[in-house]
N, C-alpha and C positions, 0 to 999 in steps of 0.2 A: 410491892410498891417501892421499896428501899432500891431494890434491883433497878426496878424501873427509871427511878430518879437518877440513882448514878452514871448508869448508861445515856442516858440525854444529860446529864452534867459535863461527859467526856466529850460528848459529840458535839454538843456546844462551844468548848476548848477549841478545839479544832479547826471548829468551822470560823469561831472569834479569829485563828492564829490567820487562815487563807485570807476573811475579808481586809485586814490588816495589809497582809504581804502585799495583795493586789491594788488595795487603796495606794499605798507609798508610792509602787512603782508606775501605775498611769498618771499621778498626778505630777510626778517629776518628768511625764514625758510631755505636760503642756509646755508649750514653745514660751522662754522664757525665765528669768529669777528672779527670787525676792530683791534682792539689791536692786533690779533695774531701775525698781519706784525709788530710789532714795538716790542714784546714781544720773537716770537719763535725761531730768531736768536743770538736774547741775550742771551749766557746762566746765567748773573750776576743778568736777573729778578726773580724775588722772587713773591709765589702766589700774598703776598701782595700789589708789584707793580700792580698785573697784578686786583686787585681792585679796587686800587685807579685809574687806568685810566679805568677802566669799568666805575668807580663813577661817573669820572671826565667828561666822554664822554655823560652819562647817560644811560648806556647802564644795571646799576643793577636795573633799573624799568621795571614793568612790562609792555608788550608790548602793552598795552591798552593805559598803561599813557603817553609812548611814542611818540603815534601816536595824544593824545589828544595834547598831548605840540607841536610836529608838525604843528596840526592842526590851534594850536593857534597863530603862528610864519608865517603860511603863508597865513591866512588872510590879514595879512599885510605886506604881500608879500616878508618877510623876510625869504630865507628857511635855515638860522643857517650857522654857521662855519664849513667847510672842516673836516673833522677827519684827514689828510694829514699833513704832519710835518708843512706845510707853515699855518696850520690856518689859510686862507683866505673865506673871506664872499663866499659863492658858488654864489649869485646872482653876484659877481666881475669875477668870474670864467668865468660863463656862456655867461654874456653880451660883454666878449672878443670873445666870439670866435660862438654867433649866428648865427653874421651879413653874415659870410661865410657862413655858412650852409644853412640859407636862401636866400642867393645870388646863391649859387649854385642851391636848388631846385624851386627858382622862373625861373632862366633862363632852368632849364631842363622842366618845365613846361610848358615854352613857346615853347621851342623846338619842344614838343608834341603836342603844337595847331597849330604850324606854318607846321609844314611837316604832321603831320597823318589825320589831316584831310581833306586837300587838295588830299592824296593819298587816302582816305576810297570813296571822292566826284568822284573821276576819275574813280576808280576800280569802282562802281557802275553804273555810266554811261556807261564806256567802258568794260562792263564786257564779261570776257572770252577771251578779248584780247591782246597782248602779253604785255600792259604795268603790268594788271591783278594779270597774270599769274606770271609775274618775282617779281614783289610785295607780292605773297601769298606764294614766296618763301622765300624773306625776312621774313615776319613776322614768319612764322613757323621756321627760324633758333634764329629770337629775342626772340623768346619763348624758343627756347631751349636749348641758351645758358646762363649757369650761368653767370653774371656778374661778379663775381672775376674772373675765367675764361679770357673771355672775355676781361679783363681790363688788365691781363699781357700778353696777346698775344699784345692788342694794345701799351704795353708799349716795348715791345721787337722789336715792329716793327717800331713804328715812335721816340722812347727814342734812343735805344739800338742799330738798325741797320740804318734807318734812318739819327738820330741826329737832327730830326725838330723839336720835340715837345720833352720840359721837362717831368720828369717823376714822380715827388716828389715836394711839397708844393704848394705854392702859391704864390710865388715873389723867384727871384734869389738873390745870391749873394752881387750882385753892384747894388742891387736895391734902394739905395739911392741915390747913385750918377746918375742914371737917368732923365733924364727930363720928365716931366707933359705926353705926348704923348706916352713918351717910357716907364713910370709905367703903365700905358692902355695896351701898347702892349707887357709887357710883364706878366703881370697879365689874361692876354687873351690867351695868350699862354698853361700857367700854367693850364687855368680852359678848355681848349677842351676838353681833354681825359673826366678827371673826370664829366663835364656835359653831354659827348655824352653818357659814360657808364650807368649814373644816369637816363638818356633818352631813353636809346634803346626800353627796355622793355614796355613803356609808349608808343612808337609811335608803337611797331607792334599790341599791345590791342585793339589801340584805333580806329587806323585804318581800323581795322576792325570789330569794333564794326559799327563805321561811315559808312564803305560799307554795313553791314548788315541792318542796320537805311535806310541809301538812297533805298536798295533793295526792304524795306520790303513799304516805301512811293512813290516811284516812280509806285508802283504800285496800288495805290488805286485810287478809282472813281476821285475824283474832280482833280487829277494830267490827267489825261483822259481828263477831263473837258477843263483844261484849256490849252493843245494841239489842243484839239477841237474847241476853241475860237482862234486857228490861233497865241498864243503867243509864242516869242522867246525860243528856245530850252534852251538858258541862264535862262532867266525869270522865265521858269517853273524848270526847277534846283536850282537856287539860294533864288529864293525870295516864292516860295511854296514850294518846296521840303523839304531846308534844313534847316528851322526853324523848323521842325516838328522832321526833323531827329535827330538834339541836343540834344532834350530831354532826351534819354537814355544817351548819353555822359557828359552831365552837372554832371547827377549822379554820373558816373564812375569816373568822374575830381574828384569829391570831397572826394569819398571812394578812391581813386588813392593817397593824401594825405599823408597818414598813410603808406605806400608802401616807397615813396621818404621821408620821414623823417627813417626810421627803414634803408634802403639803404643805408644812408648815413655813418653806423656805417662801413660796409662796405670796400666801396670804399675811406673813409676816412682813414680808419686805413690802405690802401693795396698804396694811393699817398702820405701816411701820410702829409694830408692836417690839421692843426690847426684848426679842429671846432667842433662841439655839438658831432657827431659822434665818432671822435677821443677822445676824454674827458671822453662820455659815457660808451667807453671799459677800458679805463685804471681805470677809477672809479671802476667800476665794480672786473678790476682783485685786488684791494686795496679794496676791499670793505668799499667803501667811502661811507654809506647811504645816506647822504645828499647832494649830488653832483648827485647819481644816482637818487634819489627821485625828486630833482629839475630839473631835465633834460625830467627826465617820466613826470612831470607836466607841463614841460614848450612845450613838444610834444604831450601832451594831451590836452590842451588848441589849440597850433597849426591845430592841427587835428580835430576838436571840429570847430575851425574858420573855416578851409575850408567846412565841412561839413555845414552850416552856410551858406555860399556865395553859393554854390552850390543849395542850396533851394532857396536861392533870386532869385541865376539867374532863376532858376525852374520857379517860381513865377512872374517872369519877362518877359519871354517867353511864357508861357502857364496860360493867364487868367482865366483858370479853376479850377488852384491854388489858386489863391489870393479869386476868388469867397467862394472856398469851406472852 
């Protein structure tokens, strides 16, 4: 297992160093520089100025040295000053507003172990029957509904017409003056919509990846077997079927990832929720490199880890792993 960790430790490196190289260099090929926003509404700048903050930014070195000075800055995990009028550290930036973005797609995460696979286990057992049937209606309309879509219908209906659920941020108004109980429930409030939308897509997948998994094990010889041995219809479900059935879905959890971090941009900027996602798009329309470069790394790493735990558990489940 030691073996196996460190070989996906190295290959992770790696793969960290390429998504990196390639992040810098297409994002310096969008037409355009930071300076322009602070430069093309002034008309009192003069080329000169518009040097001395290329200089000043580093932006009159060539795009090798660029990326080597980068390189060197976040080794030690420094990723440089904002190009944003506030010059603030982007690592200051970032660590405000993670904790949400991972809070939000750790619990949509769960969301998706907690419902879709308990519906993929049933819909396979009970297949073809009317619980089935109205579940394979679900997931074909979570597939084909866009999530922005999707997220102003639900805000028109329980914000707008409703009045239950908020429709923007992450805490209200008088959310200081609350007490300990009522910052919970009203932060839970806040985070439905944007967790159920960041979910939808992940439990109709999955759920049916899971029915497909139980379909395709339920029907192999030794699940025969041990029907035949007189064991509870549970027993041959739970404890032989669906460890075997996981296997494709551990995978998918982990490539699934990369899905609910990029979502986030999203759904973030449409509850304008304060987090990685919201940051990433106004970065971007400032083109702030260093803000959007810290963000691609720090979701490349992200994405990187879950794929990671995904092999363990792989590894963990199916001793043929860890052997091989």
């Amino acid at each position: 297992m030691t073996k196996f960790l460190l070989k996906k430790s190295v290959e992770m490196l790696f793969t960290l160093f390429g998504i990196t190289l390639l992040s810098f260099f297409i994002i310096h090929l969008a037409p355009g520089k930071p300076t322009d926003i602070l430069t093309d509404m002034n008309p009192k700048v003069t080329p000169e100025m518009r040097e001395r903050l290329e200089k000043y930014y580093g932006l009159d070195k060539p795009i090798v040295v660029q990326y080597g000075m980068w390189l060197k800055r976040i080794v030690r995990f420094d990723f440089g000053d904002s190009f944003s009028t506030d010059r603030r550290p982007v690592w200051d930036k970032i660590k405000e507003r993670i904790p949400i973005t991972l809070g939000i797609n750790v619990l949509s995460m769960i969301l998706i172990f907690v419902v879709a696979i308990p519906i993929g286990i049933y819909s396979a057992v009970r297949r073809y029957s009317v619980f089935d049937k109205v579940t394979t209606v679900f997931v074909f309309t979570g597939f084909a509904a866009p999530s922005f879509w999707l997220a102003l219908l639900l805000m028109i209906l329980f914000g707008v017409k409703l009045h239950v659920l908020p429709i923007s941020g992450i805490t209200s108004l008088d959310y200081d003056a609350l007490s300990v109980w009522g910052k919970i429930w009203d932060v839970s409030r806040h985070l439905v919509l944007p967790v159920f939308v960041s979910a939808i897509g992940g439990i109709a997948g999955i759920s049916r990846y899971m029915r497909s998994g139980m379909l395709e094990v339920i029907r192999q010889d030794y699940i025969t077997t041990a029907r035949a041995k007189g064991l509870p219809e549970r027993t041959v479900t739970y404890r032989h079927a669906l460890r075997n059935a996981l296997l494709p879905i551990i995978t998918i959890l982990g490539l699934s990832v990369p899905g609910l971090i990029g979502g986030s941009v999203i759904f973030e900027q449409i509850f304008s929720i304060p987090g990685m996602g919201l940051l990433f798009y106004m970065s971007v329309m400032m083109r702030d490199y260093p803000v959007v470069m810290g963000i691609l790394t720090i979701g490349a790493i992200l994405t990187l880890a879950g794929n990671m735990l995904a092999d363990i558990s792989y590894a963990l489940v199916d001793p043929r792993v860890r052997k091989a």
